[in-house]
N, C-alpha and C positions, 0 to 999 in steps of 0.2 A: 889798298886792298888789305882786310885785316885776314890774317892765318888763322882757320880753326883747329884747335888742338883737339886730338883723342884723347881721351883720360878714358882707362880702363876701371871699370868700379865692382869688382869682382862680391859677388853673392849681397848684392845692395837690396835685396827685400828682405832676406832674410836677420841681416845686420842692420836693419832699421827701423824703428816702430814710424807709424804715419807715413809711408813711404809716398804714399798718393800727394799727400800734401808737399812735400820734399821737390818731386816732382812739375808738381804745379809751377811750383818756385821756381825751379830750373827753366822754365819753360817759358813763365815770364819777363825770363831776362834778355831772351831770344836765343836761348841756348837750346840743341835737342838731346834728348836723352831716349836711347831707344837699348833693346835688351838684343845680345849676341845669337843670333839663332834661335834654339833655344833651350838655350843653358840659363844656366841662374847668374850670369854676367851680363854687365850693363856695361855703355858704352857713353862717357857725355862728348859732345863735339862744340864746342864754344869757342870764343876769342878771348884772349887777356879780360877784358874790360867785361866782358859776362862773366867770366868765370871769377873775377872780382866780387861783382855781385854776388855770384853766390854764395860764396865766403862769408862774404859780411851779412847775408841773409842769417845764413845756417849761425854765425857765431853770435846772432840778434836774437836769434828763435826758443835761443835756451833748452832746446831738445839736445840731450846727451848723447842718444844714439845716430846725431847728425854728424857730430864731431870730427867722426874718422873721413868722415867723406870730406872735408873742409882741410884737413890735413892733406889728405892724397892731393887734391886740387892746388895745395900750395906746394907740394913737392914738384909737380908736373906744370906748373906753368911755366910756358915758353918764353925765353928772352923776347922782349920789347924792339919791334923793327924800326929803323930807321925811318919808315916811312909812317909808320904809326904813330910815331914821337912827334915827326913834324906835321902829321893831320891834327894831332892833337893842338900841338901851339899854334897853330894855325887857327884854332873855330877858339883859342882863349890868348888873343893876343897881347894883354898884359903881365902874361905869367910870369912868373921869376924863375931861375935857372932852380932853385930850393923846391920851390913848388912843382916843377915838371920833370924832376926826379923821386918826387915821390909820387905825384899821381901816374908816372908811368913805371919807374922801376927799374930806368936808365941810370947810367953814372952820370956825374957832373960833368965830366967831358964830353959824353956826348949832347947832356942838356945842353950848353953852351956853344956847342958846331952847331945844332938847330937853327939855337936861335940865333948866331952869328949867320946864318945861311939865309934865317928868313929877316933882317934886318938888309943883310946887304942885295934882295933879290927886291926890294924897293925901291 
């Protein structure tokens, strides 16, 4: 079970031009993005791996006024769960301990108890 994070995105229409489009993106990833009541504060609710996504959307998109939102997201993402890590090496069972530290964001010690876990549950 992956954890969705809140990321609060304070006055995100007014700090971004295209915002519909931004949006879209967000949305695509299977992430939601909905507005606080109704105040001029947004709300995203995503997992690691979406919220990855959009990161690397916004930092492909070359919209300037994306940026901050792409920063906040990288501030606020949550450490990488144990059980995350090993769903992961699980569906890419040849991965390297190099490789499944950086696609999840774990240390090497933990890459390495994974996949020592999923090696010896064979």
């Amino acid at each position: 079970m992956t954890l969705q994070a809140k990321i609060p995105l304070s006055s995100l229409v007014r700090r971004t031009t295209d915002t519909d489009v931004l949006k879209t993106h967000i949305r695509k990833t299977g992430g939601t993005i909905s507005r606080k009541g109704r105040s001029r504060n947004w709300v995203l609710c995503a997992n690691n791996v979406q919220i990855k996504q959009v990161i690397e959307i916004i930092n492909l998109s070359g919209e300037d006024t994306w940026r901050w939102v792409a920063r906040k997201l990288a501030e606020n993402i949550p450490p990488t769960s144990h059980d995350e890590i090993l769903g992961f090496a699980r569906q890419n069972p040849t991965i390297s301990v190099a490789q499944l530290v950086t696609a999840t964001d774990c240390s090497p010690f933990e890459a390495r108890a994974v996949l020592d876990e999923l090696e010896w549950a064979e």
